[in-house]
N, C-alpha and C positions, 0 to 999 in steps of 0.2 A: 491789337488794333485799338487803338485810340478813337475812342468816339465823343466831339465837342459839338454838341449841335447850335449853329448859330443861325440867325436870323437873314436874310437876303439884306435888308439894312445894312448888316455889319462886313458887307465885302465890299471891293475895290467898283470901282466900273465894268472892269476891267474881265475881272472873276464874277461878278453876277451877268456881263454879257455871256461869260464861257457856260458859264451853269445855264443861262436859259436855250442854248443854242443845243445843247446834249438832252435835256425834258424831256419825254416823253420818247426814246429811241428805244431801239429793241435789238440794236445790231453792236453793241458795245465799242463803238468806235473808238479811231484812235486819234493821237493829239493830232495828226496831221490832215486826219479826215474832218474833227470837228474845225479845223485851219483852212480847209479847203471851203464848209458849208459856209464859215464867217468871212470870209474873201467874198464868196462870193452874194451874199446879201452886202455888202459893200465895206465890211468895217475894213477898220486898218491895223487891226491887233497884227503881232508879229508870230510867229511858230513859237520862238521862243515864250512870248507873253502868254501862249494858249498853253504852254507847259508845267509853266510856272503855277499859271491859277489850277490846272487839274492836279499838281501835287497838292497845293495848298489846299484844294474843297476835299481831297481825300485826307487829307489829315485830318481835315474839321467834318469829316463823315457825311459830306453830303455827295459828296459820289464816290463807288467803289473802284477799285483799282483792280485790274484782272491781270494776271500776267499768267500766260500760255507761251504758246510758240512766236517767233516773232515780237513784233513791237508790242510794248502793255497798250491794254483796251480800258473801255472806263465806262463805268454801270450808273446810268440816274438811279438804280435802286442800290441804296445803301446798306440798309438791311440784311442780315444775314442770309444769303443763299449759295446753291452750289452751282459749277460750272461747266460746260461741255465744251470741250475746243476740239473740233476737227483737224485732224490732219494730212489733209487733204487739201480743203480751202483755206483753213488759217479761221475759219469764225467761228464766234464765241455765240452759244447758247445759256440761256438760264436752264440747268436742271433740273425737273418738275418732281422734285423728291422733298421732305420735308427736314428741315435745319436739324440737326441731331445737338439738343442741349448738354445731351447728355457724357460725351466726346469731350467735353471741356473740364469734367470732372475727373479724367482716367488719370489725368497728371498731376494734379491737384492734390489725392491724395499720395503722391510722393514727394508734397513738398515745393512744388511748382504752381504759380501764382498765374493760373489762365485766363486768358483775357478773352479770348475766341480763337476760332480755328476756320481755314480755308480748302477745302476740296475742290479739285479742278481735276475731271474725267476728260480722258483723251482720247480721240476711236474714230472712224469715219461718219460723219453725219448722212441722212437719210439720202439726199439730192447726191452727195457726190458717194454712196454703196449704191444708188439705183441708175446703169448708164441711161435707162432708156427717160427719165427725168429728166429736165430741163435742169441746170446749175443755175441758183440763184443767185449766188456770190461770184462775185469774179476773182479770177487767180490773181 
């Protein structure tokens, strides 16, 4: 994983609308959802323009890239952490365990040059193992 950290200054219009429209979410959306929230506050970006810029901020490490089941999701936290994707609803949770630095070392000493490493746990989440809960996500 390549991590470039740059300045909101040094993106497009384009890619700092995309990044400020994803901020502070918790539901790791997808390109088509954060397509759908900037529709609808009025801009005129395209599906394709909101795609372009979330590769791009993930390369330049300002949002994460999750890929689970289905469409990839994309994390304002860029930071190292791990992931729960239900398969049931399809949505992505941050997993409340702490980053294992130590995982990046196992390869290293045979000779392989680690950069970081991604865990993505897969299982039913709480809402959709309990029927008698309401589903917060929709199918």
């Amino acid at each position: 994983m390549r991590i470039t950290i740059m300045s909101k200054r040094g993106l497009t219009a384009k890619q700092r609308e995309v990044l400020d429209v994803i901020q502070g979410r918790t539901d790791h959306p997808t390109a088509e959802e954060l397509y759908r929230t900037l529709r609808e506050q009025g801009s005129r970006t395209s599906l394709a323009t909101v795609y372009r810029a979330l590769r791009t901020l993930a390369e330049d490490g300002l949002v994460a890239e999750v890929r689970g089941l289905g469409a990839d999701r994309f994390d304002p936290v860029p930071s190292a952490h791990y992931h729960f994707v239900c398969t049931q609803c399809d949505r992505v949770y941050d997993a409340d365990i702490p980053y294992q630095d130590g995982l990046d070392l196992l390869l290293h000493q045979t000779g392989f040059q680690v950069s970081g490493h991604e865990v993505t746990f897969f299982g039913t989440c709480s809402a959709c193992s309990n029927p008698k809960e309401e589903k917060a996500w929709p199918r």
